[in-house]
C-alpha positions as a printed Julia matrix, in Angstrom:
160×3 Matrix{Float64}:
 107.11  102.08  118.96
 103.56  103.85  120.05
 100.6   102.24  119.09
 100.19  104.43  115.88
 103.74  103.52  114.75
 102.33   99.78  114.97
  99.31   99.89  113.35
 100.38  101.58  110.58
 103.18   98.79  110.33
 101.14   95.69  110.71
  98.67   97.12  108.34
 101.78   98.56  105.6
  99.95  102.4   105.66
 103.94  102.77  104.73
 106.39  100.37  103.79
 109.4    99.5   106.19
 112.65   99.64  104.21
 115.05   97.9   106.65
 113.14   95.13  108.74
 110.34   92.75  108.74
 107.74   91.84  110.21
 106.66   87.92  110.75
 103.84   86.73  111.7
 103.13   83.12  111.96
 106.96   83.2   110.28
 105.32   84.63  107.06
 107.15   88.08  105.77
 103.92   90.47  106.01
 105.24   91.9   103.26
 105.21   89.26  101.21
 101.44   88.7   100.85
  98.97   90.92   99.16
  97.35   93.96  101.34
  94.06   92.74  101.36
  95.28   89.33  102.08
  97.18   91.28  104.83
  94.14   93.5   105.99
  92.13   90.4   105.69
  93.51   89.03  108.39
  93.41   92.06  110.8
  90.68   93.41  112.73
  90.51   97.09  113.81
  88.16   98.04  116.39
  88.28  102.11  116.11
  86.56  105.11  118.15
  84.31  106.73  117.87
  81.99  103.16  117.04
  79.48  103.83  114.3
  76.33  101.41  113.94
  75.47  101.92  111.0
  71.17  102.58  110.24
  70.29   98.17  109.95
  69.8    94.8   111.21
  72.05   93.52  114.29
  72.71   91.04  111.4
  74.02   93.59  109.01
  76.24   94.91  111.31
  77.41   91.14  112.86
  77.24   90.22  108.75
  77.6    92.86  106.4
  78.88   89.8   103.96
  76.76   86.87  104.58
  79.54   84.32  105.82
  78.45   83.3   108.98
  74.96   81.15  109.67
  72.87   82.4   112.16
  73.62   80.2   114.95
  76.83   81.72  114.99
  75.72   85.0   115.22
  73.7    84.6   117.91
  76.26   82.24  119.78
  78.58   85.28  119.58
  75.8    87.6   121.0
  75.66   85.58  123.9
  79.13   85.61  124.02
  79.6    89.29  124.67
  76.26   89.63  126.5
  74.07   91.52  123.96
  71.53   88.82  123.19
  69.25   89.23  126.38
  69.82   92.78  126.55
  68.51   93.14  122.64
  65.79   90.31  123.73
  64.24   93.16  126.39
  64.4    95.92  124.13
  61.79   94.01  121.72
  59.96   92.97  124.88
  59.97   96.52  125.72
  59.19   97.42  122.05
  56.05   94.83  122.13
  54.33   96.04  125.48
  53.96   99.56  123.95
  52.7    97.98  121.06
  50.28   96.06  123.06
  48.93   99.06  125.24
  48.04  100.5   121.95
  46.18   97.2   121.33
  44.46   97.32  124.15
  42.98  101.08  124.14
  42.17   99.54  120.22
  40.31   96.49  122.59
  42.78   93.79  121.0
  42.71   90.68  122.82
  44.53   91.44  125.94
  45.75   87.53  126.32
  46.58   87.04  122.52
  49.05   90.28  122.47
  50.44   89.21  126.0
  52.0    86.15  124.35
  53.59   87.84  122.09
  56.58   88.46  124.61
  57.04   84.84  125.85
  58.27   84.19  122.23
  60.92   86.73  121.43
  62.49   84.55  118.34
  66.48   84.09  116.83
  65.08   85.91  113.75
  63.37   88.91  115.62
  66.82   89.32  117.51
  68.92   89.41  114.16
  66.26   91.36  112.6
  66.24   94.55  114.96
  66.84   97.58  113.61
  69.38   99.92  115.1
  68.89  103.56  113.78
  70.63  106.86  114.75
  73.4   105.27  115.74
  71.8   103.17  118.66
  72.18  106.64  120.25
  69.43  106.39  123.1
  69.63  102.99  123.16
  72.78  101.43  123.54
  75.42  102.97  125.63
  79.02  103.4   124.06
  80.42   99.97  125.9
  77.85   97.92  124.37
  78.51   99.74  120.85
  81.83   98.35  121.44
  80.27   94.99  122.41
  78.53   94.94  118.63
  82.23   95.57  117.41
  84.35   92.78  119.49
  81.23   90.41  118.29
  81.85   91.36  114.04
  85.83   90.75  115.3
  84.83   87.12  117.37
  83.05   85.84  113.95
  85.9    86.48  112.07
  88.28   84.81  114.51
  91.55   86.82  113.37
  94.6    86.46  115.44
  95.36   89.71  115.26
  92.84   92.67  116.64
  93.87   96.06  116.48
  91.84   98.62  119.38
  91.96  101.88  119.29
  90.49  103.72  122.54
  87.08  102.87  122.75
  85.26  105.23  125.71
  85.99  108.83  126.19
């Protein structure tokens, strides 16, 4: 079968009259289809990141604390390079400062101290277009699928 023939099995888009399908020797079509779908993760192209928080999109639901969300950002190697863009973020903020005469040392520490919280709490817009190339989109995606630690993941073709 080719890979659209599967996914629209595992996931019961259409019913299969003659056989089954098991997994963990359970009938898949003998539970509910959100039970069923559930338990899946799809990782599709194109990737959308949607206009929030690298938490919204790690957490749309709230399940996970966020020492797991971070663990898993380390995981797949986002976490430092999110860390830089705030550093980058805060040293044009403090050049302003500076032509404003801010104190030069007081701003400076500002990046030494780039927090958990400011990390969950940046704010992808446009897509991340700009920002994040399409491998690391798929990064943000792999992460959402790690949390939810399904056994089965489902990926479409992810770079053109």
């Amino acid at each position: 079968a080719g890979k659209k023939s599967i996914f629209i099995a595992l996931t019961r888009l259409s019913e299969i009259n003659k056989n089954s399908i098991f997994i963990d020797n359970i009938d898949i079509s003998q539970i509910s289809l959100f039970e069923l779908r559930n338990n899946i993760t799809l990782i599709s192209s194109p990737i959308i990141l949607f206009n929030t928080s690298i938490k919204n999109i790690l957490d749309p639901f709230n399940k996970y604390n966020k020492n797991e969300i971070i663990n898993v950002l380390k995981n797949v190697q986002l976490y430092e390079f999110i860390q830089q863009l705030i550093k980058n973020d805060k040293i044009n903020s403090i050049k302003i400062n500076i032509n404003n005469n801010d104190d030069e040392n007081e701003s400076k520490e500002l990046l030494d101290n780039i927090s958990d919280n400011e990390i969950l709490n940046y704010f992808i817009e446009n897509n991340g277009n700009g920002v994040f190339a399409e491998g690391q989109k798929f990064l943000f995606n792999f992460a959402q699928a790690m949390l939810k630690e399904n056994k089965i993941l489902l990926i479409g073709e992810i770079i053109k």
